[in-house]
N, C-alpha and C positions, 0 to 999 in steps of 0.2 A: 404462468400458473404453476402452483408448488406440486409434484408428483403425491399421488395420494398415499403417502406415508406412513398412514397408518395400517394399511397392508402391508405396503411395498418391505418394509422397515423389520418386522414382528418374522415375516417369510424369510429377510433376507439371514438372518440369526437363525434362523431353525434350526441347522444344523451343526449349531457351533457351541455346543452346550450350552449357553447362556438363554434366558427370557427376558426380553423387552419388557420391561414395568411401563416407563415413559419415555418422552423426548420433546425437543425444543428446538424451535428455527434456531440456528446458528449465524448461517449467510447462506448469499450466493452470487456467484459473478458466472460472466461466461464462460464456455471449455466449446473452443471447434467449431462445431454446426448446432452446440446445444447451450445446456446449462450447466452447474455443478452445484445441488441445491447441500448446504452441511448443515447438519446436527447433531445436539447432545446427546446420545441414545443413554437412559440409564436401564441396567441390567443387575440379573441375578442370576446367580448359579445355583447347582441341586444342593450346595452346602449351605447357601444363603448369602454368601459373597456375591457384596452389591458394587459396581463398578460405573463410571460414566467413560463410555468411549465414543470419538470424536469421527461419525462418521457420513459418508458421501453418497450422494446419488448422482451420477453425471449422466445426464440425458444424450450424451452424445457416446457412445457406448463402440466406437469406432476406437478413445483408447484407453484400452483396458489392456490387463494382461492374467495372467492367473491366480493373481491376488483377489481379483473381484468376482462380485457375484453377478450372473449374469440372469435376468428379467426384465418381465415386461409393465409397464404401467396398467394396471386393469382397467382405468379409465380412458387408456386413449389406445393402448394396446401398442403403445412406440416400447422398441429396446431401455434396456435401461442399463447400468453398470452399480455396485454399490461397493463400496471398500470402504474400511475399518484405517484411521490413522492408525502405526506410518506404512501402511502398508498401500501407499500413492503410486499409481502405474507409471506414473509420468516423471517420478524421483526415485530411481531404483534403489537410488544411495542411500535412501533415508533411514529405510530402517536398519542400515546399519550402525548409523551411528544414536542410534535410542538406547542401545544397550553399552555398559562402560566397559564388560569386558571385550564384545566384539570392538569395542574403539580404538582399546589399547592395542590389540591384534594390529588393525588395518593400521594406526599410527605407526608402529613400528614400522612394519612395509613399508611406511615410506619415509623411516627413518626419525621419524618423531617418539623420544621416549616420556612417558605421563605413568603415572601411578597411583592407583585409586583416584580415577577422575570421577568430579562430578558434576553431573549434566543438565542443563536447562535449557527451556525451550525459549529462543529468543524472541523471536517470529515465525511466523507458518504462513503462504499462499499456497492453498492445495494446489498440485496441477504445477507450478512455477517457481516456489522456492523454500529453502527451508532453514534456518540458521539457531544451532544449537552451540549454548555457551561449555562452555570444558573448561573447568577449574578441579588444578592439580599441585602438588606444589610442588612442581618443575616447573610451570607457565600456565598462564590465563587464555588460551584459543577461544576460534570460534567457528566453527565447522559451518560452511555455507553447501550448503546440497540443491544442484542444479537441475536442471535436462543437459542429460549428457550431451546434446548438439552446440550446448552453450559454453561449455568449459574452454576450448581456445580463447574463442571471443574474447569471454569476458577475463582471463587470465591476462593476453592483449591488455584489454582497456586499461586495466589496473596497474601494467607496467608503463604505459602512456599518460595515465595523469598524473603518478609519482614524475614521470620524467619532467612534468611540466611545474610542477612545485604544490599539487593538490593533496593534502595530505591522507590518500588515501590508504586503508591496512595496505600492507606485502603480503602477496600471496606466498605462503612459505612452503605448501605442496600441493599437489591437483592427483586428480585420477579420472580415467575416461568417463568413471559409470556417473559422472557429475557433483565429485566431494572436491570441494578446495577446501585448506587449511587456512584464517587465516591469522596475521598477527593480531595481539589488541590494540585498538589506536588510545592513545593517553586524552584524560579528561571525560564526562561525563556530559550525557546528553541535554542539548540545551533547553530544552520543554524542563528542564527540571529549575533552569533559573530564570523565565521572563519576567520575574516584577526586576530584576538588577538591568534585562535587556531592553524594556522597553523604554526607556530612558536616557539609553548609551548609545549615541549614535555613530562608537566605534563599531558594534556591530555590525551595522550595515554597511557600513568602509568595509568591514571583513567578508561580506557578503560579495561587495560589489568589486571586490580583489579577486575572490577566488572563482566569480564569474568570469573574468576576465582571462585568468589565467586558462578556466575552463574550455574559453571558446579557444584557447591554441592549440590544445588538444588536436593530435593527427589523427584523427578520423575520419572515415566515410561512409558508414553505415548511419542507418538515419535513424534516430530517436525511439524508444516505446510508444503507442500512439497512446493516445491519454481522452480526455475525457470530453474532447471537442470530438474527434476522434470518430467516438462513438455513442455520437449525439443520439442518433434514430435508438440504439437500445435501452440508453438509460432514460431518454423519453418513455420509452412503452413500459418500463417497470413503474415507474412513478405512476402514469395514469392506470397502471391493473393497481396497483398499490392504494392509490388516491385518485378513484373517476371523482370526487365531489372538488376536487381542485383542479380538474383537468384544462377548463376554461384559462387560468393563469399559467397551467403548464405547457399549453401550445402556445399560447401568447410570446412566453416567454423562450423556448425555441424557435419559433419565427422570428422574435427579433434576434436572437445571434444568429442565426442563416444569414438574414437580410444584411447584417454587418457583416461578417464573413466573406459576403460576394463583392464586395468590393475590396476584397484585399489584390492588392497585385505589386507585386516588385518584392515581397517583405526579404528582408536581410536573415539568413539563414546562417548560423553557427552552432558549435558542440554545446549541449547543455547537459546537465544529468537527469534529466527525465521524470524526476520524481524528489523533487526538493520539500522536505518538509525540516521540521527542528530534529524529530526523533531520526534522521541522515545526518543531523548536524553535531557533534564534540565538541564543548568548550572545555576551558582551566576552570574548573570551580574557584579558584583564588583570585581569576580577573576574568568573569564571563562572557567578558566582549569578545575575548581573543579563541579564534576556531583553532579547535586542536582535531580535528579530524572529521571526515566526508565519508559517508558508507554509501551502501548500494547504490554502485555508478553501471551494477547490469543493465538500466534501463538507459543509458547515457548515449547519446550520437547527436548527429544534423538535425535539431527541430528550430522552434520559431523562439527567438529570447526571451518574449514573454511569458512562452511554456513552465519555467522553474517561479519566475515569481510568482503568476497566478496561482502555481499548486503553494506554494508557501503560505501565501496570501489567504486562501480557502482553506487550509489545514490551520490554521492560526483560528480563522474566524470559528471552526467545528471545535478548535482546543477551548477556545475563550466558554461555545456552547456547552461544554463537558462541564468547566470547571463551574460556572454556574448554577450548572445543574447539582454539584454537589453542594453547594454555600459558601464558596470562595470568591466575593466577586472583588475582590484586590486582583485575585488569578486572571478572573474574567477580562479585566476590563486591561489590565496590560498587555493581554496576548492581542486585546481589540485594537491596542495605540500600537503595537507593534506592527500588525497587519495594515495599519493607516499608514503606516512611516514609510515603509517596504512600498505601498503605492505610490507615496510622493516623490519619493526617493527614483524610484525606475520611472515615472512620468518627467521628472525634470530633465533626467538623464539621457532618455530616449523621446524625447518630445514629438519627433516624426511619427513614433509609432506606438505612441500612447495611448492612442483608439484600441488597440487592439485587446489591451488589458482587460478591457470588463469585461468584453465577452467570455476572455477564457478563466477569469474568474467565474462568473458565474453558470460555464460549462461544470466547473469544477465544485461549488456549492452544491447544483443539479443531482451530481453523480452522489455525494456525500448523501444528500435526502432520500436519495433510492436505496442507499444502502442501509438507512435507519427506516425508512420504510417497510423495505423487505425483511424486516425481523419483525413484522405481525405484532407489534406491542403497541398500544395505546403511547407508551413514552416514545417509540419510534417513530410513529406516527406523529406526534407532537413533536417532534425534533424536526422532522422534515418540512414538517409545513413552518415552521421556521427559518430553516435554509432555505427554504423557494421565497421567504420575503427576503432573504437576505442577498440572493440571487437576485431581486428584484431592483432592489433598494443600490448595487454594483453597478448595474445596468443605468439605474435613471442617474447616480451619482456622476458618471463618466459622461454625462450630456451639461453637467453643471460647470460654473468656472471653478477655478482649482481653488479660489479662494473660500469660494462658497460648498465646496464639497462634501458632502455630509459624510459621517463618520462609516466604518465596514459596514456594522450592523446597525 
């Protein structure tokens, strides 16, 4: 259940000059023992300067720190925490690097010289990561802001899959409070060429090379857990989200339990945790050929099938996107792509090609909840699209491969 907001939100600004005009679901995943519910707040001040700031309510109110506002929900009378982007309890670093003169400051500290940088937001997971582009013209960076508990680690990992030939950035400098620097990898995200990919099945040789390489990787920490994972909670979002679809959505998590329980022996190596196109860098001049791997923080010991199933249901959500806007050239390549990537990992691992659908369509599940949970009629209609398509994974992996009907 979303905290009642409309209080919660308007109190939490009181005192900060600004009035709350409106707001809008943004997301929410989990944080701890709780939630982390975000939203668009739009605001005004006594001048009439109107702003939209990006902010949080984490029901697990255990971590906070001085940044946040500390309250209670009026409806249920639980703690509450509410902080205003970048000021994340859990990313100390972050707001330092939102501003270019403080950037330039800490750059130099650590020996990095930029001048009149300018800064963009790459990506944002409240709570867990945050990665701002810095273009200056001395060089092109890109500031990755962690939980400072994570900066070894993943410094580690990074110097471990470069040693293995994975073409991940170099970390060029780190700092305790969770800032790594790092380089730009060359070439451009490959979500931006699947009608050249889904017909080149150099790709998927480049795919199934740098898996390979991947599993030599010396580690022993084990994986991010992902979205089999955390079956029981992305089940209970979807039915508060969608009770009139509930009947297919237990359905359809009893039968990946029921297949799940007979896994036993599975062959366990390094994967990255989180494989989708937008981790992936081609050569815009020849898009088969991968010129760079990102966010390998979530990377360890999981099950093989872990990186293609998320590829496979990121492809299937990209195809639904572009769709959704009137490209179905777009649509329908990322869908042959998403097919290919299955045939391709079932021929190759044949022993354990069972395993696929399910964590595909773990991974569809979790995508529904998340269009779900943003309270929109189109939301809503995206999800209950992914639970057929979740569906339609599941019955296709009972089919012969000859007859196997297509992603969607």
């Amino acid at each position: 259940m979303w905290p009642d907001s409309a209080e919660i939100l308007p109190a939490a600004f009181a005192n900060s000059g600004v009035t709350v005009v409106s707001f809008r679901p943004h997301s929410v995943e989990p944080s701890g023992a709780g939630f982390l519910y975000g939203y668009e707040v739009d605001t005004v001040d006594a001048h009439g300067t109107t702003a939209t700031v990006l902010t949080f309510i984490d029901t697990d109110a255990r971590a906070v720190d001085g940044s946040s506002v500390l309250t209670t929900d009026p409806a249920t009378g639980r703690p509450l925490a509410v902080w205003a982007y970048p000021a994340d309890p859990l990313l100390p670093a972050l707001a330092g690097v939102t501003f270019p003169d403080r950037v330039v400051e800490s750059l130099a500290a650590l020996g990095i010289v930029v001048t009149s940088p300018t800064l963009t937001v790459a990506a944002y997971r409240p709570g867990k990561r945050a990665v701002i582009r810095l273009d200056s013209a001395e060089a092109t960076l890109f500031l990755k802001v962690i939980r400072p508990d994570r900066v070894a680690p993943i410094v580690e990992l990074h110097a471990a899959f470069r040693g293995r030939g994975v073409p991940v950035p170099a970390v060029l400098a780190s700092r305790a409070d969770g800032l790594l620097v790092l380089e730009r990898v060359a070439g451009e995200p490959a979500g931006r060429h699947v009608l050249a990919l889904a017909d080149d099945p150099r790709f998927i040789d480049q795919l199934v090379e740098i898996g390979r390489r991947t599993a030599t990787v010396p580690v022993v920490s084990q994986a991010q857990s992902d979205a089999l994972d955390h079956g029981d909670w992305h089940r209970a979002t979807l039915l508060g989200q969608l009770p009139s679809n509930a009947a297919e959505i237990d359905a359809l998590y009893a039968e990946i339990e029921r297949r799940r329980a007979s896994w036993v022996g599975d062959p366990l190596a390094v994967i990255h945790g989180d494989l989708h196109l937008e981790q992936l860098f081609v050569d815009p001049a020849e898009p088969w050929r991968v010129t760079g791997v990102l966010d390998i923080d979530t990377a360890g010991v999981g099950h093989p099938a872990r990186d293609a199933a998320a590829l496979i249901a990121h492809l299937v959500v990209t195809g639904q996107w572009h769709r959704g806007n009137g490209d179905e050239a777009q649509a329908r390549a990322c869908e042959r792509l998403a097919d290919e990537v299955t045939g391709v990992w079932s021929e190759r691992a044949p022993e354990w090609a069972e395993r696929l659908a399910p964590a595909v369509a773990s991974q569809l599940l979790a995508h529904a909840g998340g269009q779900a949970t943003l309270g929109t009629e189109t939301g809503r209609r995206k999800a209950v699209q992914l639970i057929g398509a979740a569906t339609g994974a599941l019955r296709s992996s009972a089919a012969d491969p000859v007859d196997r009907p297509e992603s969607v």
